[in-house]
mmCIF file of the C-alpha atoms, coordinates in Angstrom:
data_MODEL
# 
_entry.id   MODEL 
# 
loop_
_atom_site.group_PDB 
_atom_site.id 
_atom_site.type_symbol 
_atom_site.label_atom_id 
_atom_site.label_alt_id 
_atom_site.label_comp_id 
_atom_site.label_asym_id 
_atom_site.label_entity_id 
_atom_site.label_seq_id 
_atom_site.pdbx_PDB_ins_code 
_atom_site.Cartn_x 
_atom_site.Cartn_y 
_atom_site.Cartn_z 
_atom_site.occupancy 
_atom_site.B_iso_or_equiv 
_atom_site.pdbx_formal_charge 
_atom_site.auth_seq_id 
_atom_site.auth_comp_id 
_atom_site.auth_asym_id 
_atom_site.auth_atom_id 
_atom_site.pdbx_PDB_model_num 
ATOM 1   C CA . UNK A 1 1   ? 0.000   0.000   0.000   1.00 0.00 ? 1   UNK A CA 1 
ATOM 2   C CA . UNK A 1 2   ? 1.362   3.598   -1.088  1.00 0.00 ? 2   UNK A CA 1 
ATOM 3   C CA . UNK A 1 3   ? -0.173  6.622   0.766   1.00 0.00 ? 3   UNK A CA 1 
ATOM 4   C CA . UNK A 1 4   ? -1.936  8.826   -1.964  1.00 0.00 ? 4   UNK A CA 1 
ATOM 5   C CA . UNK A 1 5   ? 0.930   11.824  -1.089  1.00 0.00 ? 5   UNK A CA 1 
ATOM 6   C CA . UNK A 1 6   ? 3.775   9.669   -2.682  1.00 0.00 ? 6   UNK A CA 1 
ATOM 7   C CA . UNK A 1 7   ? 1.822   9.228   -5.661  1.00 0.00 ? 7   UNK A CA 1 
ATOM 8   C CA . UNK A 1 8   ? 1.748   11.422  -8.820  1.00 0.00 ? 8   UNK A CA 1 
ATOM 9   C CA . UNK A 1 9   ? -1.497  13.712  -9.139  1.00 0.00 ? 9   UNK A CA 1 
ATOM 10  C CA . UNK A 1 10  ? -3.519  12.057  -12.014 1.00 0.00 ? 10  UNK A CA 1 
ATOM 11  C CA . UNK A 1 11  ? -6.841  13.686  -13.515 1.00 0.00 ? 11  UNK A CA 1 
ATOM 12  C CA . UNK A 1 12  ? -9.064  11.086  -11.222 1.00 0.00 ? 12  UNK A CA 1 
ATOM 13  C CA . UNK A 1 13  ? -7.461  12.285  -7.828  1.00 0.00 ? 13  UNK A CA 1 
ATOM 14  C CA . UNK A 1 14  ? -7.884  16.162  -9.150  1.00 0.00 ? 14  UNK A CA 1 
ATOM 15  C CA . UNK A 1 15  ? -11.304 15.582  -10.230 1.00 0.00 ? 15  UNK A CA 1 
ATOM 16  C CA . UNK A 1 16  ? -11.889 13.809  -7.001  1.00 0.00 ? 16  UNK A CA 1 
ATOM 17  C CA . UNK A 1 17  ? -10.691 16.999  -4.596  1.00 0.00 ? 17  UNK A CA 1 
ATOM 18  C CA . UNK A 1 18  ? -7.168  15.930  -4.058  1.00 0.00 ? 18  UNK A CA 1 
ATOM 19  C CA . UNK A 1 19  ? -5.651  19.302  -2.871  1.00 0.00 ? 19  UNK A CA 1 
ATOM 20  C CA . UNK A 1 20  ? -2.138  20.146  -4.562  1.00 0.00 ? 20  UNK A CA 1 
ATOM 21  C CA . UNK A 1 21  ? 0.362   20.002  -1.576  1.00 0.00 ? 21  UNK A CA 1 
ATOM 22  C CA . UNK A 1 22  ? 1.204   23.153  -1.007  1.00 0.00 ? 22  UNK A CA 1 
ATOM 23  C CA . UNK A 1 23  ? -3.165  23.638  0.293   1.00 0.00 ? 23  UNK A CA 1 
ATOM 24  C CA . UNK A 1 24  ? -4.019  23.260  3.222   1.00 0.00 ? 24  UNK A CA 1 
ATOM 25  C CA . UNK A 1 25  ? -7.308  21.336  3.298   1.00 0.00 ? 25  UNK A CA 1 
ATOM 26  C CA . UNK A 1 26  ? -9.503  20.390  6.985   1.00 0.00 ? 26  UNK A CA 1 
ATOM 27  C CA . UNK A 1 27  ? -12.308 19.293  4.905   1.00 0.00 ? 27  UNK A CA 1 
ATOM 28  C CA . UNK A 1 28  ? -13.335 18.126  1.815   1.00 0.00 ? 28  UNK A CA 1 
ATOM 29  C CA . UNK A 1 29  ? -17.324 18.393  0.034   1.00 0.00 ? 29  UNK A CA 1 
ATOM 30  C CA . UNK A 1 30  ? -19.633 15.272  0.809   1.00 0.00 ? 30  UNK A CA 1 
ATOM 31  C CA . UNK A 1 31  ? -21.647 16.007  -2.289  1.00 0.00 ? 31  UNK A CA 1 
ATOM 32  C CA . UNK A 1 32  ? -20.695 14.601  -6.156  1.00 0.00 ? 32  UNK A CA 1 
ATOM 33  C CA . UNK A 1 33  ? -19.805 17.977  -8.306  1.00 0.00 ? 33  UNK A CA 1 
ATOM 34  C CA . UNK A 1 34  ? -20.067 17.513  -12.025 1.00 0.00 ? 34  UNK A CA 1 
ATOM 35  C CA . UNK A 1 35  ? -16.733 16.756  -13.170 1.00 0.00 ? 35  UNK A CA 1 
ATOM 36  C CA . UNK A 1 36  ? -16.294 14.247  -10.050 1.00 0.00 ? 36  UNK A CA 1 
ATOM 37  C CA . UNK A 1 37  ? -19.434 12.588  -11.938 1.00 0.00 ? 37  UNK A CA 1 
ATOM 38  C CA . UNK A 1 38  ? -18.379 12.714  -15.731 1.00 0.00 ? 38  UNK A CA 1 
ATOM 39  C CA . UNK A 1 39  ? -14.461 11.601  -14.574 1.00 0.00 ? 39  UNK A CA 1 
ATOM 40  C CA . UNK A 1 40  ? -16.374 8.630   -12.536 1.00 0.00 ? 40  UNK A CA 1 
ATOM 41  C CA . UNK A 1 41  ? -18.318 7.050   -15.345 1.00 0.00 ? 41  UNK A CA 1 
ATOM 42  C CA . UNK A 1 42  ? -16.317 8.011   -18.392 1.00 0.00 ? 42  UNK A CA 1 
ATOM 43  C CA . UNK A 1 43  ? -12.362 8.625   -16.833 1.00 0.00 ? 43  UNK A CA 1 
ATOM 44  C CA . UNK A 1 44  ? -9.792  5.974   -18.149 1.00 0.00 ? 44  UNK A CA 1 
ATOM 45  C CA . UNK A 1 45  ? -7.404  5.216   -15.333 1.00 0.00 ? 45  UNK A CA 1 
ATOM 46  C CA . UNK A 1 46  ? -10.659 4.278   -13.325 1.00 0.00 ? 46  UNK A CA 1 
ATOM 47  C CA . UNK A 1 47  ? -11.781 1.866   -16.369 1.00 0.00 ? 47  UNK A CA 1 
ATOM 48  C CA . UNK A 1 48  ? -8.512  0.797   -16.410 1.00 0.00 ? 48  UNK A CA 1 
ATOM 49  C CA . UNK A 1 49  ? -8.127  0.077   -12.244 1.00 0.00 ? 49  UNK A CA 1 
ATOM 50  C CA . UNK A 1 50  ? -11.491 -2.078  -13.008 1.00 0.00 ? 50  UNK A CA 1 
ATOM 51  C CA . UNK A 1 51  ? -10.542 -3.612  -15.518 1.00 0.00 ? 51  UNK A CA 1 
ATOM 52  C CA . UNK A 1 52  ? -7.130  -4.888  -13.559 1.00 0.00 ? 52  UNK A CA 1 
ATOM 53  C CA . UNK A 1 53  ? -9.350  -5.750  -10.752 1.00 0.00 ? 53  UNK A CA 1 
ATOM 54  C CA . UNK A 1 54  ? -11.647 -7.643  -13.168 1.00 0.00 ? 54  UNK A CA 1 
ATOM 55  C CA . UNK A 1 55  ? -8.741  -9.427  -14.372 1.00 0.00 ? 55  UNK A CA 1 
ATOM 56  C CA . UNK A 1 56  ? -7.011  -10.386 -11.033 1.00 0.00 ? 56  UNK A CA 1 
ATOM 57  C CA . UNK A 1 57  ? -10.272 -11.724 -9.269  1.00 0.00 ? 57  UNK A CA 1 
ATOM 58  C CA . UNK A 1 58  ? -11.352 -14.105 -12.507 1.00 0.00 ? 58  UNK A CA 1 
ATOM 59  C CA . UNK A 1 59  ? -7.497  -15.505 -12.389 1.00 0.00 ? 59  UNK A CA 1 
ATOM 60  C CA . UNK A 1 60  ? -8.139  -16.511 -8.737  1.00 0.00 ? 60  UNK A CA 1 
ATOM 61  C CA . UNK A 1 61  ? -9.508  -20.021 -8.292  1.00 0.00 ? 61  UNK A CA 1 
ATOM 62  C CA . UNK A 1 62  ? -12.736 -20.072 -6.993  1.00 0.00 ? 62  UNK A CA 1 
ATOM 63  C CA . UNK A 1 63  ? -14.642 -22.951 -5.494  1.00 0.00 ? 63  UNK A CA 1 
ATOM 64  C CA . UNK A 1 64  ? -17.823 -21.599 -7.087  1.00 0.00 ? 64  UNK A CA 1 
ATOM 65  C CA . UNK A 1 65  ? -19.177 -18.335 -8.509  1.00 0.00 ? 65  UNK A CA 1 
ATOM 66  C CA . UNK A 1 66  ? -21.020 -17.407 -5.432  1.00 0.00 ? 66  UNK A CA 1 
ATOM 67  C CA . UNK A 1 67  ? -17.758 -17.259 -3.463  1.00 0.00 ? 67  UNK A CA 1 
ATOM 68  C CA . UNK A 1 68  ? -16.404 -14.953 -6.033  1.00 0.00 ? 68  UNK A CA 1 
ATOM 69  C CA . UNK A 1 69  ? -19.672 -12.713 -5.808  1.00 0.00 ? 69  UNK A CA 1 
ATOM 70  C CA . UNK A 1 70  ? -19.850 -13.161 -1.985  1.00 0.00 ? 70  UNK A CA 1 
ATOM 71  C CA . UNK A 1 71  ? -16.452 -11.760 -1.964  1.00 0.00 ? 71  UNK A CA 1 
ATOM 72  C CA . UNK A 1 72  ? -17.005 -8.750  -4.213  1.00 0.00 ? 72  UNK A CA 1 
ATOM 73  C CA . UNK A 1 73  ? -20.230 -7.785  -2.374  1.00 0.00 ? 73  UNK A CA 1 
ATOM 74  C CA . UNK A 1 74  ? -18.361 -7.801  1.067   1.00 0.00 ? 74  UNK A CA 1 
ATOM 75  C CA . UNK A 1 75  ? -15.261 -6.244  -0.007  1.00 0.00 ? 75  UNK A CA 1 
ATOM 76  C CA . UNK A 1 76  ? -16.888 -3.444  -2.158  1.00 0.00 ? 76  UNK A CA 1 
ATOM 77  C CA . UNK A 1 77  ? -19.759 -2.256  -0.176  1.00 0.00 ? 77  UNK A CA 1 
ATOM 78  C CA . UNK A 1 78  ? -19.085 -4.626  2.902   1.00 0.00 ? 78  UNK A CA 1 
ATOM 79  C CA . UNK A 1 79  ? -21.973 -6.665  3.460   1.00 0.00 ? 79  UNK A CA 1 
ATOM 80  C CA . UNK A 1 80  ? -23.331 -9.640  1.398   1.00 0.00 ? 80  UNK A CA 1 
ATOM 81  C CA . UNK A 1 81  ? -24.946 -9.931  -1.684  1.00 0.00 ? 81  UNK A CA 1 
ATOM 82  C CA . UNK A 1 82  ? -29.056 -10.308 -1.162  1.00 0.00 ? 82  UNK A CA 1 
ATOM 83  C CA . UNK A 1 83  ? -30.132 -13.293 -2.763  1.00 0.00 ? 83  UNK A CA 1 
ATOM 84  C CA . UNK A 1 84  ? -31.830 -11.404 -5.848  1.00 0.00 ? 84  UNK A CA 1 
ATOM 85  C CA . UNK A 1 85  ? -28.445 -9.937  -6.264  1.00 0.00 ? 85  UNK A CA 1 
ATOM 86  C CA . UNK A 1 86  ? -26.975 -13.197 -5.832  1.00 0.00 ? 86  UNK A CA 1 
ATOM 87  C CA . UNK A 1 87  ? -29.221 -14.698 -8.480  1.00 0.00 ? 87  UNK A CA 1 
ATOM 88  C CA . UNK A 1 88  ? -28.734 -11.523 -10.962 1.00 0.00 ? 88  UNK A CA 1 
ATOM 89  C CA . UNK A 1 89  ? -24.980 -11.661 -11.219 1.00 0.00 ? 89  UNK A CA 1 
ATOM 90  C CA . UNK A 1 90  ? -24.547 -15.856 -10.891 1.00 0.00 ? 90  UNK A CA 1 
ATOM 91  C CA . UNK A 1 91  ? -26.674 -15.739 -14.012 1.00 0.00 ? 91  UNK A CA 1 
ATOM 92  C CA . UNK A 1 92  ? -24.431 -12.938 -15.862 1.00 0.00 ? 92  UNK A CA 1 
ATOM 93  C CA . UNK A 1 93  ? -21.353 -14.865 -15.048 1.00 0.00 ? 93  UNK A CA 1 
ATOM 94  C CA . UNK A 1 94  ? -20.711 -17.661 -17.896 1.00 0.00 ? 94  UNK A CA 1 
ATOM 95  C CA . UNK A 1 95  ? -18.123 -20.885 -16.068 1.00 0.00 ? 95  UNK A CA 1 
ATOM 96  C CA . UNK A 1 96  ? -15.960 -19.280 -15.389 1.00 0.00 ? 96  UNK A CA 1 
ATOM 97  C CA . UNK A 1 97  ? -15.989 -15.841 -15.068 1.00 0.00 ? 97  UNK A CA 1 
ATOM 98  C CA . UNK A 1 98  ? -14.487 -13.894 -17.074 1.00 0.00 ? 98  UNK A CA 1 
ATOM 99  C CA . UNK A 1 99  ? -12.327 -10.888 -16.714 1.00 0.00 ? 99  UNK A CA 1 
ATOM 100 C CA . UNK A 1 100 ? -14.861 -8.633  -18.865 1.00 0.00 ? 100 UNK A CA 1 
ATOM 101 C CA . UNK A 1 101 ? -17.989 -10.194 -16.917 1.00 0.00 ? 101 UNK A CA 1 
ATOM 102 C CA . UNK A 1 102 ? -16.190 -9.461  -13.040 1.00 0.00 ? 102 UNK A CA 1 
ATOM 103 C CA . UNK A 1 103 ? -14.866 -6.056  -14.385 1.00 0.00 ? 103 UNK A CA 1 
ATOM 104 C CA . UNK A 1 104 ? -18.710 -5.230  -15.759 1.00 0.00 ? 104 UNK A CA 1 
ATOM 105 C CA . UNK A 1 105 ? -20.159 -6.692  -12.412 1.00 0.00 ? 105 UNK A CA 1 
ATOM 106 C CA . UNK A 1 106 ? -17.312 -4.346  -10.309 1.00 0.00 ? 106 UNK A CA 1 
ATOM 107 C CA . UNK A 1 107 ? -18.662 -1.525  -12.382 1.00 0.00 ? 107 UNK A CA 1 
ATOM 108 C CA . UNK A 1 108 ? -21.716 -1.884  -11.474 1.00 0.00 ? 108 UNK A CA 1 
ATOM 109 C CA . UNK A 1 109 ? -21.215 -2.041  -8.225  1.00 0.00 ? 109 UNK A CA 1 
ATOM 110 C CA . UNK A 1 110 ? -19.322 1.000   -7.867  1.00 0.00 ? 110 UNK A CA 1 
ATOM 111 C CA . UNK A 1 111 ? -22.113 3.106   -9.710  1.00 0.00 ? 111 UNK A CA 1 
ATOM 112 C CA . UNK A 1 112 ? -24.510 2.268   -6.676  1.00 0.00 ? 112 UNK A CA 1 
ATOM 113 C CA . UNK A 1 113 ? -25.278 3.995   -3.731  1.00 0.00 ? 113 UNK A CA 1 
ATOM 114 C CA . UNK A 1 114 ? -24.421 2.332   -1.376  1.00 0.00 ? 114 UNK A CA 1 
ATOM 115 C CA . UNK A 1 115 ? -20.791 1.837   -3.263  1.00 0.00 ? 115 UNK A CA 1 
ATOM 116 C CA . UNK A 1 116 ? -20.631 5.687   -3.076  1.00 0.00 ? 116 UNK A CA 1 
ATOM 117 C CA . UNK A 1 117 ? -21.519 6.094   0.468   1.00 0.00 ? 117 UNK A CA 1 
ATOM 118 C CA . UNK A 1 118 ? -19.744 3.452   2.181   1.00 0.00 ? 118 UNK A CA 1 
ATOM 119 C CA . UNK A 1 119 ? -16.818 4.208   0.330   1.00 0.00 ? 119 UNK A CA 1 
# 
């Protein structure tokens, strides 16, 4: 893990209210501003961190695609999947999952509510 400071400023943490270092910031806006929106469903280097993540969770071996869906629920908005969610995404995912389907399901995820607020 690298703390945010040691890492260059990209257009994702500017659009996302990362102050330049010479600010000093005590708070930051709870509400989504327009650009934080458009960079959030449109901005590469977040397509591209999904699609990595889509790719490392469909090269792990799991036991069955519930564990793999169990997992994303609990890590992503930390709490597991309701079984109509459960049902939705087992039925999305072909055997086995594949990168494109977990990185499409992770999307989705993150576009939700309760993604944005318990994050």
């Amino acid at each position: 893990m690298v703390r945010a400071s040691l890492l260059k400023n990209d257009f994702l943490m500017k659009s996302l209210g990362r102050p330049m270092r010479e600010q000093i910031v005590s708070m930051r806006p709870s509400e989504l501003t327009t650009l934080e929106a458009i960079d959030l469903y449109n901005g590469k280097s977040l397509a591209d961190a999904i699609s990595r993540g889509g790719e490392n969770l469909s090269s792990r071996t799991w036991d069955n695609p519930d564990d793999l869906i169990r997992y994303i629920y609990r890590f992503a908005i930390s709490r597991e999947p309701l079984d109509n969610e459960l049902a939705t995404v087992r039925d999305y995912f072909s055997k086995p999952a594949t990168a494109s389907e977990v990185a499409d399901v992770l999307w989705a995820i993150m576009m939700t509510p309760d993604f944005m607020i318990i994050r």
